[in-house]
N, CA, C and O of each residue as an XYZ file, in Angstrom:
836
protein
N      -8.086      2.641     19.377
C      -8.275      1.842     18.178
C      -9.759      1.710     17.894
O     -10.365      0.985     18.683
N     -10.423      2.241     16.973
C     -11.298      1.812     16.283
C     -11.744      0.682     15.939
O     -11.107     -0.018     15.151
N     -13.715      0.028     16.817
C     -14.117     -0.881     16.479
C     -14.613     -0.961     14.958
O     -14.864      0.121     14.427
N     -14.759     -1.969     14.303
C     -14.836     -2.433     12.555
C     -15.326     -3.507     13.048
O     -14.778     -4.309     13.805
N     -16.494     -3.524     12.561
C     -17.367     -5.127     12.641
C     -17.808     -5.261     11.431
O     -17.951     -4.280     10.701
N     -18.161     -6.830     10.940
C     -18.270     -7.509      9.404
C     -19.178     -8.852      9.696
O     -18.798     -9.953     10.094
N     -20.281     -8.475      9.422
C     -20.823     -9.878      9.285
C     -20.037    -11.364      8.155
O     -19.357    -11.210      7.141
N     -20.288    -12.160      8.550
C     -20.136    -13.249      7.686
C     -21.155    -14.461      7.485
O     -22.037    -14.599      8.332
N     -21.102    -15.111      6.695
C     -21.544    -16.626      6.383
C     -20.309    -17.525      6.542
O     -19.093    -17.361      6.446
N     -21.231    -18.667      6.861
C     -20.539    -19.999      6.575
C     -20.687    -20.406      5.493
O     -21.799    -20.607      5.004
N     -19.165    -20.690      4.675
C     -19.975    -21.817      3.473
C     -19.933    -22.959      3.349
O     -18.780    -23.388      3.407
N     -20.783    -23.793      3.176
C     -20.664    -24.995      3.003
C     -19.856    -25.973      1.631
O     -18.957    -26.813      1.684
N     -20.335    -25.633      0.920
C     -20.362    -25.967     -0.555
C     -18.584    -25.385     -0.763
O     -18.242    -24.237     -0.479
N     -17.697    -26.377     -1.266
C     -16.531    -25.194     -1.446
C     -16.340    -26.047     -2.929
O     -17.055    -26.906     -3.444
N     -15.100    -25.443     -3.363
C     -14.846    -25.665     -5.246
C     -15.023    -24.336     -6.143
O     -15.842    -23.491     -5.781
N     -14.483    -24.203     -6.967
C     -14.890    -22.943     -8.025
C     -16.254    -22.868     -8.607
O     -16.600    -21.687     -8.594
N     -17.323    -23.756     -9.193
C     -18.412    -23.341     -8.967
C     -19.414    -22.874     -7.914
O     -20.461    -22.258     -8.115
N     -18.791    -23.367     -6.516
C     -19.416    -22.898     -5.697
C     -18.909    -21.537     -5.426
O     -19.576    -20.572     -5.055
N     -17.678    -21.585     -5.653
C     -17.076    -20.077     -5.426
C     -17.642    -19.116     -6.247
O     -17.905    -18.011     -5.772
N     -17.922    -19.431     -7.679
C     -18.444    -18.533     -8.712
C     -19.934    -18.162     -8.520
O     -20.416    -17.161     -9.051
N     -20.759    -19.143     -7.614
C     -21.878    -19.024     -7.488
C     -22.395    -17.485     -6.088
O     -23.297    -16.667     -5.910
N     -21.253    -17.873     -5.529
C     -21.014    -16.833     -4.220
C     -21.027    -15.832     -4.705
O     -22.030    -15.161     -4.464
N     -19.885    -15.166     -5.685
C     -19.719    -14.233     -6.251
C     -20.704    -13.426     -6.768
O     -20.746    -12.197     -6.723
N     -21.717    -14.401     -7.400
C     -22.720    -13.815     -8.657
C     -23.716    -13.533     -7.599
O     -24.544    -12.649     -7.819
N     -23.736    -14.187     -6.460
C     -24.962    -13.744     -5.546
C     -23.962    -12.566     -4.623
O     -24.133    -12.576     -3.404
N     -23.145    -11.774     -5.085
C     -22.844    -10.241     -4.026
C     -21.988    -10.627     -2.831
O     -22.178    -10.064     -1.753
N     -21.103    -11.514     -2.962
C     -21.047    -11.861     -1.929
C     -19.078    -12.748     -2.273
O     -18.655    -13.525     -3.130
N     -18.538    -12.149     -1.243
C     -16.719    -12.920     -1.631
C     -16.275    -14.059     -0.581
O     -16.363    -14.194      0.640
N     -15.668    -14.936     -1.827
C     -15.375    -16.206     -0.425
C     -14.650    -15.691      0.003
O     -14.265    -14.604     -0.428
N     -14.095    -16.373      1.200
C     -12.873    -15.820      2.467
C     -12.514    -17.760      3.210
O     -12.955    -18.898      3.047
N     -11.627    -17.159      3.897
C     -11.448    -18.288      5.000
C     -10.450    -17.328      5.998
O      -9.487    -16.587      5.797
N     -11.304    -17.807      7.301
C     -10.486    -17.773      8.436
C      -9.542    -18.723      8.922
O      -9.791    -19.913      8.728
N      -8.261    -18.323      9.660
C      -7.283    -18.880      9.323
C      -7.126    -18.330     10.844
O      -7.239    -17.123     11.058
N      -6.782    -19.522     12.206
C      -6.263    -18.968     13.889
C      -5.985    -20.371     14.281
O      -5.975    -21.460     13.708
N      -5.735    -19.869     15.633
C      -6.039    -20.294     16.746
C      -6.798    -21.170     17.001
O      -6.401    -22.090     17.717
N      -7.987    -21.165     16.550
C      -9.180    -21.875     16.931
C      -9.480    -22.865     15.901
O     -10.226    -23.824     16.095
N      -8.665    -22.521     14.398
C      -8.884    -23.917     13.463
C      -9.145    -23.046     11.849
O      -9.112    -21.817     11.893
N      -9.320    -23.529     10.891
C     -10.164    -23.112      9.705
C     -11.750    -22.633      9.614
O     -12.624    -23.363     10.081
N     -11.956    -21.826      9.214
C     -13.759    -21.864      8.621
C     -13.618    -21.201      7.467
O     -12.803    -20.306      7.241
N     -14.481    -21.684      6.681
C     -15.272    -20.916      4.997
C     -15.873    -20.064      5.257
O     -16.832    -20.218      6.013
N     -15.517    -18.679      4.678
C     -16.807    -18.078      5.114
C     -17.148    -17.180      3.517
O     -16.655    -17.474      2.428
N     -17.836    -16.378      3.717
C     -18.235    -15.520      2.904
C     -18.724    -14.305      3.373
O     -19.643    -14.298      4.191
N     -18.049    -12.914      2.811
C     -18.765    -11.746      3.083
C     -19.391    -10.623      1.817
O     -19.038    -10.658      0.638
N     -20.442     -9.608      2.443
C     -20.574     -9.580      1.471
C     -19.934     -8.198      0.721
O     -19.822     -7.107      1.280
N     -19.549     -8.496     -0.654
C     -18.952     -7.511     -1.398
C     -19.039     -6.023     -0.959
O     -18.044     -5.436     -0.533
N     -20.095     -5.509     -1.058
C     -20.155     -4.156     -1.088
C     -19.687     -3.733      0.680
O     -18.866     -2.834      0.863
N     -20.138     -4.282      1.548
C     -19.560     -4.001      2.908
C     -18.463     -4.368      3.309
O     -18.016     -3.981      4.389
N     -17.833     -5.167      2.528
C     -16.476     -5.282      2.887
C     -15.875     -4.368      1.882
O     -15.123     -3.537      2.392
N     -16.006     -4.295      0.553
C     -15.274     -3.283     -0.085
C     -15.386     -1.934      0.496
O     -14.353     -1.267      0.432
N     -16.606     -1.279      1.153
C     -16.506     -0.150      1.532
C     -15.600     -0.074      2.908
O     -14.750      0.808      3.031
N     -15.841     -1.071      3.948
C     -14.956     -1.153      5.308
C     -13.172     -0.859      4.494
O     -12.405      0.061      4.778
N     -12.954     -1.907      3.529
C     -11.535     -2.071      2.871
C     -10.994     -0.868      2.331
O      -9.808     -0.901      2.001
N     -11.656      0.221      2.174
C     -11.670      1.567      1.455
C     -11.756      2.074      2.731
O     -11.902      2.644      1.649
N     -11.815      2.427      3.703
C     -11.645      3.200      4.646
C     -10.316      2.465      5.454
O      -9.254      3.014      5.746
N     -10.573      1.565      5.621
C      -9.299      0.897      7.434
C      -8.102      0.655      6.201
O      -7.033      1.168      6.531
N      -8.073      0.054      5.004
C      -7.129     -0.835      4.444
C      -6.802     -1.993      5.001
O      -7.492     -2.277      5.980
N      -5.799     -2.927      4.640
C      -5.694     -4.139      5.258
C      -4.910     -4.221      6.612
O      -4.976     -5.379      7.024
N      -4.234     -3.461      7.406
C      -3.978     -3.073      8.222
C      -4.108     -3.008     10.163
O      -3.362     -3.015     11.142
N      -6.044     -2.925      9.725
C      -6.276     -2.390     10.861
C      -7.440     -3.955     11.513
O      -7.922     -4.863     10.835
N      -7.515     -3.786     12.536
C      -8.416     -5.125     13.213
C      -9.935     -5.202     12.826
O     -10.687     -4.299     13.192
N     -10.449     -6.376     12.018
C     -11.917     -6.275     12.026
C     -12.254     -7.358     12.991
O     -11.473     -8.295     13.153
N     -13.666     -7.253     13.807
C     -14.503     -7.776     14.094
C     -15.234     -8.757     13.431
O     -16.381     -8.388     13.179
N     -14.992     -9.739     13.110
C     -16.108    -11.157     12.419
C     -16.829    -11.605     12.782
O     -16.578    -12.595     13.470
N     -18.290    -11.183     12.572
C     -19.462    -12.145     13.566
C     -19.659    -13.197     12.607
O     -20.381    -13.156     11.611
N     -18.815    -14.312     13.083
C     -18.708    -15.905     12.333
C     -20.329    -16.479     12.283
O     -21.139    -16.338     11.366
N     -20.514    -17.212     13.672
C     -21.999    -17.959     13.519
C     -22.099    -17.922     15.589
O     -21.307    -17.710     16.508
N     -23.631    -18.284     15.438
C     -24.185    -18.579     16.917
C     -23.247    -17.348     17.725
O     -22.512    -17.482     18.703
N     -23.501    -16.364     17.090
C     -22.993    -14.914     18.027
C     -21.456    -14.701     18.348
O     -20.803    -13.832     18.927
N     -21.152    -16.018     17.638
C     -19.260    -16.222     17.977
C     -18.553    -14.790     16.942
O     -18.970    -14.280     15.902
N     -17.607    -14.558     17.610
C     -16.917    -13.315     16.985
C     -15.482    -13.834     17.113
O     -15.020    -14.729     17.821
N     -14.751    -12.784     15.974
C     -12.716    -13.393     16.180
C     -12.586    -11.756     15.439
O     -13.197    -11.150     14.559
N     -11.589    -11.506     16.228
C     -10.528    -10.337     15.417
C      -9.687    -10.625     15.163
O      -8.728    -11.105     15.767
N      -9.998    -10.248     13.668
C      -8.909    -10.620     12.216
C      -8.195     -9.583     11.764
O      -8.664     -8.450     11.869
N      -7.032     -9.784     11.229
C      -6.499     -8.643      9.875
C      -6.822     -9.341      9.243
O      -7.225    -10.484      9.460
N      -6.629     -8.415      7.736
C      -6.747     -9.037      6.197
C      -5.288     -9.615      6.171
O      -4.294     -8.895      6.267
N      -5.244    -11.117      6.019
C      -3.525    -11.481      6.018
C      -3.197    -11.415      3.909
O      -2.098    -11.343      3.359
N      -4.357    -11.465      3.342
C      -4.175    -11.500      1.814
C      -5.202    -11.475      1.549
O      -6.085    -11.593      2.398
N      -5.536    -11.245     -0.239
C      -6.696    -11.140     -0.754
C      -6.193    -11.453     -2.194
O      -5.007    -11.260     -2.463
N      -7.255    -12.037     -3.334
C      -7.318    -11.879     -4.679
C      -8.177    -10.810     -5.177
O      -9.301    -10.426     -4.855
N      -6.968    -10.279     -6.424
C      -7.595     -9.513     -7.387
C      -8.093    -10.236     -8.279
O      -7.399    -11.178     -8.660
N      -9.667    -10.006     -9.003
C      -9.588    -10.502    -10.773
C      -8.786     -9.791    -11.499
O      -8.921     -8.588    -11.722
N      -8.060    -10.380    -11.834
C      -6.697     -9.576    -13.544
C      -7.629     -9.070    -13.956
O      -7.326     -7.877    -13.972
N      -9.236     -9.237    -14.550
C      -9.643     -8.389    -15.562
C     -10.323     -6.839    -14.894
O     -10.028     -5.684    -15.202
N     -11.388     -7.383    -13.817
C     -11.956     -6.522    -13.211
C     -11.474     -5.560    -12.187
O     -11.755     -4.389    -11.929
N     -10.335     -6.782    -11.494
C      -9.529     -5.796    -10.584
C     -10.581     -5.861     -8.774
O     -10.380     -5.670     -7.575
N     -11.332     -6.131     -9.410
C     -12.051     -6.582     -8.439
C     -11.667     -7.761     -7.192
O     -11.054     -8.797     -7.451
N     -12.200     -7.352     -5.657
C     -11.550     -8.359     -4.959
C     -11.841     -9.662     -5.109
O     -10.934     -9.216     -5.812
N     -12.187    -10.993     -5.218
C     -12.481    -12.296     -5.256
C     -12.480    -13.167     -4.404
O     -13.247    -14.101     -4.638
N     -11.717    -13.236     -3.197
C     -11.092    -14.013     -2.229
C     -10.228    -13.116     -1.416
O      -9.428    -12.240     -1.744
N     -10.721    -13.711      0.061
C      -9.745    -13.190      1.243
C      -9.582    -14.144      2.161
O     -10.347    -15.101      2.279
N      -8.219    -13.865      3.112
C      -8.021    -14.733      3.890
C      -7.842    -13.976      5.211
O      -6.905    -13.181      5.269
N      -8.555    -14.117      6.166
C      -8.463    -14.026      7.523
C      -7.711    -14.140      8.518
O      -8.242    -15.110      9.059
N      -6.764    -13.831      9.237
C      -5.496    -14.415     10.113
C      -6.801    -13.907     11.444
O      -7.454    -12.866     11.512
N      -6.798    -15.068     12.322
C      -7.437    -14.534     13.824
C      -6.434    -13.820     14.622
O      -5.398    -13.802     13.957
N      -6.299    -13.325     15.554
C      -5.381    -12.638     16.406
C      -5.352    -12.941     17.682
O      -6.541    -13.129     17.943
N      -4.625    -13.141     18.838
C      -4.884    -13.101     20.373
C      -4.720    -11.470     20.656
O      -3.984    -10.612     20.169
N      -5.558    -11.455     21.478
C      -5.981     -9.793     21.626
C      -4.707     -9.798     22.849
O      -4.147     -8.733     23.108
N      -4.295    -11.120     23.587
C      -3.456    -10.701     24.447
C      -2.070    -10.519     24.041
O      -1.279     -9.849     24.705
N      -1.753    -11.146     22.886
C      -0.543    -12.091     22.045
C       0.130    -10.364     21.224
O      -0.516     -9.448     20.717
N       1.408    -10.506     21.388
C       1.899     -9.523     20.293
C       2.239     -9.765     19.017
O       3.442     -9.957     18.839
N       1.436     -9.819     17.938
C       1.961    -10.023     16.482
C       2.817     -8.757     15.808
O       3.160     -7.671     16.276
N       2.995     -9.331     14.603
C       3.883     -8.257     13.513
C       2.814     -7.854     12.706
O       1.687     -8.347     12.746
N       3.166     -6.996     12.011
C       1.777     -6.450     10.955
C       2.450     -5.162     10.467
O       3.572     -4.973     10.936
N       2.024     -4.324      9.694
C       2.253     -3.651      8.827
C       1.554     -2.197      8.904
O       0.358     -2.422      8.719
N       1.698     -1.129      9.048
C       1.028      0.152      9.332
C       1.147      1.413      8.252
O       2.338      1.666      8.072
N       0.480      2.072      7.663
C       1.186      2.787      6.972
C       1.209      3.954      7.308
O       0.610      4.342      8.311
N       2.026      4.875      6.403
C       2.828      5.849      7.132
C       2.609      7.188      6.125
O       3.192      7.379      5.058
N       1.341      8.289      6.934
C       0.999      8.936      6.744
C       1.295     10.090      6.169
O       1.301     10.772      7.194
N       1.677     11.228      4.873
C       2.587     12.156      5.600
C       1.163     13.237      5.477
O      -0.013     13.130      5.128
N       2.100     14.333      6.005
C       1.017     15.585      6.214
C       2.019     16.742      5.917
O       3.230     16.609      6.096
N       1.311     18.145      5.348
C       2.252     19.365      5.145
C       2.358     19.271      4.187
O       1.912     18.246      3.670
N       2.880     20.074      3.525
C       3.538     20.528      2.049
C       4.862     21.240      2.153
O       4.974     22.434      2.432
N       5.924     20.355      1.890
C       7.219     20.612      2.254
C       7.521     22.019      1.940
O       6.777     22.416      1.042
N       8.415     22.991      2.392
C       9.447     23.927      1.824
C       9.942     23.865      0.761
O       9.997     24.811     -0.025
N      10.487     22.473      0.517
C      11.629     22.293     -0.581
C      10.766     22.305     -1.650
O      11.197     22.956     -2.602
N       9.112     21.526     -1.890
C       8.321     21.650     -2.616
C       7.616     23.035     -2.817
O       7.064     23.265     -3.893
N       7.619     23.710     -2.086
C       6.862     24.841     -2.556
C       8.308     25.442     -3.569
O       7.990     26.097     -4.562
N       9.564     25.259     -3.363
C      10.186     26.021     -3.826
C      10.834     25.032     -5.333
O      12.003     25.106     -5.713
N       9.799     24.191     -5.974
C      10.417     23.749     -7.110
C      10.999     21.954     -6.962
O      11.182     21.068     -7.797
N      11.150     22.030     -5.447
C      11.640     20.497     -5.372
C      10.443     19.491     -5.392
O       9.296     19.862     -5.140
N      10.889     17.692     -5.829
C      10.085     16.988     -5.820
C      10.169     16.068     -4.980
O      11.241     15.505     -4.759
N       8.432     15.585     -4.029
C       9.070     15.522     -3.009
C       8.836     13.729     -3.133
O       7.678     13.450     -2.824
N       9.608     12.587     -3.483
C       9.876     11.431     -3.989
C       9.473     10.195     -2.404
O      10.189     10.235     -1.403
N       8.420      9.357     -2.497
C       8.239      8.166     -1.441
C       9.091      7.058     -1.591
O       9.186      6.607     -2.732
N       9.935      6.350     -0.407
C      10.480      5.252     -1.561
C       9.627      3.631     -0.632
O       9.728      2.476     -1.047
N       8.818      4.092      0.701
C       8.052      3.739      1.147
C       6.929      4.035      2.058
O       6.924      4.906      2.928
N       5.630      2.916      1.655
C       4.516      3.497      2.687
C       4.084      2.961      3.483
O       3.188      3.652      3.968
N       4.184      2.027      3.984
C       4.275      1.448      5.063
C       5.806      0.571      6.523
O       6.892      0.166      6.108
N       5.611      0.543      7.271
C       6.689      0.172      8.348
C       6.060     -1.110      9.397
O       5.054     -1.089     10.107
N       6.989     -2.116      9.202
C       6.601     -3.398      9.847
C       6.740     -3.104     11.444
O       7.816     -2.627     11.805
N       5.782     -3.339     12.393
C       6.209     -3.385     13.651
C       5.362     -4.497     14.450
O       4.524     -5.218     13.909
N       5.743     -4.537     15.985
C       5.364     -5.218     16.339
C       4.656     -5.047     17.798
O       5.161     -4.300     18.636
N       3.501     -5.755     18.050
C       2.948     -4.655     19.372
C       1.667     -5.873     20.072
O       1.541     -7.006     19.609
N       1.127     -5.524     20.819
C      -0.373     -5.966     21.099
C      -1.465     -5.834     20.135
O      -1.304     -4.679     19.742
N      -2.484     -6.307     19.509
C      -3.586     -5.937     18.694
C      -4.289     -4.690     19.271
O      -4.900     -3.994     18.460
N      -4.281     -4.261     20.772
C      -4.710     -3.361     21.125
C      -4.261     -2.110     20.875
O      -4.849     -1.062     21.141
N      -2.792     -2.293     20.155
C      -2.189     -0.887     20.020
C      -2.120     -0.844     18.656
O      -1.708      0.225     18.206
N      -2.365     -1.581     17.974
C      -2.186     -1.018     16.840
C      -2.652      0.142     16.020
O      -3.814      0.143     15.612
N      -1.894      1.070     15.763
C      -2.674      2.156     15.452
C      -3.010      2.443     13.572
O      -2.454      1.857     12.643
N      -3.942      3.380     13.497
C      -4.316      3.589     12.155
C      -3.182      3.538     11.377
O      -3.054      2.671     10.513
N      -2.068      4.654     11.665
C      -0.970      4.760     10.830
C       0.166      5.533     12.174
O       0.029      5.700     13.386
N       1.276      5.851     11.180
C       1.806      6.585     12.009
C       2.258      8.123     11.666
O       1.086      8.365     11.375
N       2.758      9.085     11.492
C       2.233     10.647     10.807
C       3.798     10.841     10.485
O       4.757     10.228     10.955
N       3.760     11.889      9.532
C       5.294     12.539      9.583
C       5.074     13.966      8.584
O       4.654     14.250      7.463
N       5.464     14.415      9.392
C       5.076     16.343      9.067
C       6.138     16.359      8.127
O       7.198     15.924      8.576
N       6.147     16.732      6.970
C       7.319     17.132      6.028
C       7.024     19.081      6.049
O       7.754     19.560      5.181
N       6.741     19.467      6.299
C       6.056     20.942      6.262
C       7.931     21.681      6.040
O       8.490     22.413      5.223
N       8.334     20.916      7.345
C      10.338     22.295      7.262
C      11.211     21.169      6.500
O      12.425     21.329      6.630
N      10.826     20.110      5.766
C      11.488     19.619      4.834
C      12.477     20.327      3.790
O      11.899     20.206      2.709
N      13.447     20.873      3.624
C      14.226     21.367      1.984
C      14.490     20.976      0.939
O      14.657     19.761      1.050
N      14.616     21.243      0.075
C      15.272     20.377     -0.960
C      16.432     19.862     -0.433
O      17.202     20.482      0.300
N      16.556     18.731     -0.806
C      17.687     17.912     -0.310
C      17.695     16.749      1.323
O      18.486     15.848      1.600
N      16.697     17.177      1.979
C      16.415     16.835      2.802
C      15.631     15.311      3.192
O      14.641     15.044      2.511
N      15.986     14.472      4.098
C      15.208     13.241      3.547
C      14.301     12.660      5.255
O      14.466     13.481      6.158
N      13.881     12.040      5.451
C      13.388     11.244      6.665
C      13.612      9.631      6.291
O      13.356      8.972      5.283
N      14.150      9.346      7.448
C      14.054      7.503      7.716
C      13.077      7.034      8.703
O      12.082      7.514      9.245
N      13.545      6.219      8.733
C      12.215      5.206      9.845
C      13.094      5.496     11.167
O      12.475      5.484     12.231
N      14.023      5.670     11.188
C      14.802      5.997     13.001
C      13.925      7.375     12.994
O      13.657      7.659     14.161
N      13.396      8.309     12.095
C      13.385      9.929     12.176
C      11.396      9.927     12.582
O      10.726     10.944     12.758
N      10.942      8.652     12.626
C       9.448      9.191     12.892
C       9.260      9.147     14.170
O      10.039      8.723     15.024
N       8.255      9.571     14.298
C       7.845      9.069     15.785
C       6.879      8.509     16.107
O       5.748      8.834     15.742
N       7.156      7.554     16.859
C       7.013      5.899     17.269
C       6.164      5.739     18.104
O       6.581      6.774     18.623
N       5.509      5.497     18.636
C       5.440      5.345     20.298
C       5.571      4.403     20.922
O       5.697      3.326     20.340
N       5.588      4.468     22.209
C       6.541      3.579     22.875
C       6.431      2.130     23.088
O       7.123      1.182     23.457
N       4.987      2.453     22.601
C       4.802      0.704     22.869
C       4.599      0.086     21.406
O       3.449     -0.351     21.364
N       4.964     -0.032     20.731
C       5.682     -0.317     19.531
C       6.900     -0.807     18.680
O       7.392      0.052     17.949
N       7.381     -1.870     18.663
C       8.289     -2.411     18.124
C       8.487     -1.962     16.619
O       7.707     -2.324     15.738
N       9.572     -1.154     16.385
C       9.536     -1.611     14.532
C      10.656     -2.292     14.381
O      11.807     -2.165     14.799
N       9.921     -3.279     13.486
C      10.637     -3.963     12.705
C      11.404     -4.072     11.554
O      12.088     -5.051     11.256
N      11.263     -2.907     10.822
C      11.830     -2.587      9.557
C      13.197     -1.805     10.144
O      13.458     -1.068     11.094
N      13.862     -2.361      9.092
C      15.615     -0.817      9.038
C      15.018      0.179      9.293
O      14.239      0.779      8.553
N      15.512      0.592     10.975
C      15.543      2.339     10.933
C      16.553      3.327      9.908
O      16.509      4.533      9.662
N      17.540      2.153      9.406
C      17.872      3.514      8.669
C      16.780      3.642      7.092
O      16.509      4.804      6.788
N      16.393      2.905      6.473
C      16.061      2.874      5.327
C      14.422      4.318      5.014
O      13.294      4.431      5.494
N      15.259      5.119      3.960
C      14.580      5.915      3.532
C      13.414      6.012      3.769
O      13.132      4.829      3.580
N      12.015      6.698      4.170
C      10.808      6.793      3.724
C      10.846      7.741      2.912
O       9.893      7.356      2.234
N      11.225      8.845      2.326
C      11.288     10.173      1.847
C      12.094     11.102      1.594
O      12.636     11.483      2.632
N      12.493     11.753      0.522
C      13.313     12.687     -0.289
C      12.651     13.344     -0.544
O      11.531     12.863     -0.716
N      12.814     15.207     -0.813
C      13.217     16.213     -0.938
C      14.329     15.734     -2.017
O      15.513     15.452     -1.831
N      13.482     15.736     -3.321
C      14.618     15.685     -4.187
C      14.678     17.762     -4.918
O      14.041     18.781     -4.651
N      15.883     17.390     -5.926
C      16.100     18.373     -6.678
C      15.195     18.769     -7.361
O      14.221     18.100     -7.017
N      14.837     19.623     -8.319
C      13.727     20.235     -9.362
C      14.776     19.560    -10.587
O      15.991     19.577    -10.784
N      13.373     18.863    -11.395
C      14.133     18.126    -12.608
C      14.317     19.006    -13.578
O      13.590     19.930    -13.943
N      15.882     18.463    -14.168
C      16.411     20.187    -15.001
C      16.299     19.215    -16.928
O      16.599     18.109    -17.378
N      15.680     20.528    -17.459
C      15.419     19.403    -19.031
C      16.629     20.224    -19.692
O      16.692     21.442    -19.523
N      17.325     19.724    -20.242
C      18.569     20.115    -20.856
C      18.177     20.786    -22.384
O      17.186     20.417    -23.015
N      18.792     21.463    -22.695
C      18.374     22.237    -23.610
C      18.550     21.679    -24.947
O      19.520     20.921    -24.973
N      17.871     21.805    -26.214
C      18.181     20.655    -27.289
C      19.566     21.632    -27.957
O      19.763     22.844    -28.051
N      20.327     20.453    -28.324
C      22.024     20.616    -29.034
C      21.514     21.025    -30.253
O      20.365     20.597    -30.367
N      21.873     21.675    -31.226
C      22.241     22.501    -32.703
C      22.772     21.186    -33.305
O      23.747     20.522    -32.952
N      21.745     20.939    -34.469
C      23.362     20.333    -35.489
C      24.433     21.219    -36.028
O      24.225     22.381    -36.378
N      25.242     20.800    -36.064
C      26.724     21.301    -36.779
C      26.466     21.806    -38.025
O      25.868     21.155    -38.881
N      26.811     22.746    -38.165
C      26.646     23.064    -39.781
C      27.633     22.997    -40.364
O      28.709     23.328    -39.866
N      27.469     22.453    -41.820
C      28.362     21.970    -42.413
C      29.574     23.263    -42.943
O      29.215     24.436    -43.046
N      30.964     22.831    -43.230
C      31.997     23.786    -43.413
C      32.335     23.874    -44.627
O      32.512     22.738    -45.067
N      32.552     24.824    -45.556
C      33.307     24.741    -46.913
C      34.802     25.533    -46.726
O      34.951     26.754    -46.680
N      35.502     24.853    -46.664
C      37.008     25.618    -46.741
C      37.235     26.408    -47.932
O      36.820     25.809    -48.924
N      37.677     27.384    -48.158
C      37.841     28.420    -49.051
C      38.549     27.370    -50.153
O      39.375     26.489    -49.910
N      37.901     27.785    -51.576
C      38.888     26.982    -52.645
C      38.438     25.678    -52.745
O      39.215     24.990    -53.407
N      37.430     25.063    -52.315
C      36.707     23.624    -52.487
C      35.601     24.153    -52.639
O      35.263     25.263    -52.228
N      34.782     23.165    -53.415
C      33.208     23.390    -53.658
C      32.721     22.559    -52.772
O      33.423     21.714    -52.216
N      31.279     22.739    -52.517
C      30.542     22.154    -51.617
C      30.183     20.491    -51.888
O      29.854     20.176    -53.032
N      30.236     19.669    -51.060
C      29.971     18.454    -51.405
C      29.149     18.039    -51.925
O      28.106     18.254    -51.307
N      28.974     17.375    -53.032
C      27.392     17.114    -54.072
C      26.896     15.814    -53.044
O      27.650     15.157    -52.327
N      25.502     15.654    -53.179
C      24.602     14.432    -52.348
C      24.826     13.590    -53.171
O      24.914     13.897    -54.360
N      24.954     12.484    -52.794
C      25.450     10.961    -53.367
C      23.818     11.346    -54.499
O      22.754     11.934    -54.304
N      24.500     10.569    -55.734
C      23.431     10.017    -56.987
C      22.627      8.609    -56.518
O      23.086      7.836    -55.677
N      21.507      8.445    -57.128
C      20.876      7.318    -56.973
C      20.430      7.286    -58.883
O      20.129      8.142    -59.714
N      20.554      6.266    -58.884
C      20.338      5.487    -60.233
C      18.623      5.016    -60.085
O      18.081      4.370    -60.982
C-alpha cells in the first residue's frame, strides 16, 4: 500500500464567512472525524486536488494535523460547488491501522474484450465493490482481464479475484460487466401507397374555404 501524505491547518474561526474566506485564500475546509475526537482543519486546494486525482477517495492518506501529530484518514465525503464543480468541503474518517473497517475499492478492468473487437458493446453496471479488511490491506483496486470475454458473456463479483485477506461485502452474484450484443438500427418502414381500385377515381384533398 502506498504512503500519501497531506499537510493540514487548524482552523479556528468556523461559519461560512470564515469558510468563504479559506477558500479565496487556496485553501478547502475539512474536518476530521475518529477516534480521537473532532478537529477543523483546512487543506490546501491544489495538493489535495492533485493527491484526489491520482488515489481517489478510496485509498489511506496521511494527515500531518499539528505539533507533528499525524492520523490516517479516507475521504468519508466531500462537497461539490453546483456551479464550479469544484471541491469545497471534506470530511475525514480517522482509521485504527489495527481495526478492520468497510470501505469501497474500485474495480479496474484491463484488455479489450473478443466480443468487442468483434462488434459487441462492452456495458459496466458497476465500479466499485464494498469490502472489508485491515487499513493495511487495502489495496488500490482490484483487476479483471476481460481480454477472452464474448459477446454475450458477463463477470460478477463471485468471478474476480479477491485475495484472501479481504472480505467483500457486496452480492457476489451482482453483475460488474456485459458483453452485450452489437446495437441493430432497424431499417426505416415505406409509407403505404395509396390504392385506386379500377373504376373509382382518385380521392380529391379535402377543400378549405
Amino acid at each position: 500500500m502506498a504512503v500519501h501524505t497531506l499537510e493540514t491547518i487548524e482552523r479556528e474561526k468556523l461559519g461560512k464567512e470564515a469558510a468563504s474566506k479559506t477558500r479565496n485564500a487556496g485553501y478547502i475546509p475539512a474536518v476530521l472525524y475518529g477516534h480521537k475526537g473532532t478537529k477543523n482543519l483546512s487543506v490546501k486546494a491544489s495538493e489535495f486536488e492533485s493527491l484526489f486525482e491520482e488515489i481517489g477517495e478510496h485509498s489511506i492518506i496521511t494527515l500531518k494535523v499539528a505539533n507533528k501529530e499525524t492520523a490516517e484518514v479516507i475521504v468519508k465525503d466531500f462537497q461539490l460547488d453546483p456551479v464550479k464543480r469544484g471541491i469545497i468541503h471534506i470530511d475525514f474518517f480517522e482509521i485504527e491501522m489495527g481495526k478492520a473497517l468497510r470501505t469501497a475499492i474500485p474495480v479496474k478492468i484491463e484488455g479489450v474484450s473478443s466480443g468487442v473487437k468483434k462488434g459487441g458493446i462492452l456495458e459496466t453496471f458497476i465500479r466499485d465493490i464494498e469490502i472489508e479488511c485491515l487499513p493495511k490491506d487495502i489495496p488500490d483496486h482490484v483487476s479483471v482481464d476481460v481480454t477472452n470475454l464474448e459477446i454475450g458473456d458477463s463477470v460478477h463479483i463471485k468471478d474476480l479475484m479477491i485475495p484472501e485477506n479481504l472480505r467483500v461485502i457486496s452480492n457476489p452474484e451482482q453483475v460488474v460487466l456485459i458483453v452485450g450484443h452489437p446495437t441493430k438500427v432497424a431499417a426505416p418502414v415505406a409509407a403505404p401507397e395509396a390504392v385506386t381500385v379500377e373504376g373509382e377515381a382518385p380521392a380529391e384533398a379535402p377543400k378549405t374555404e
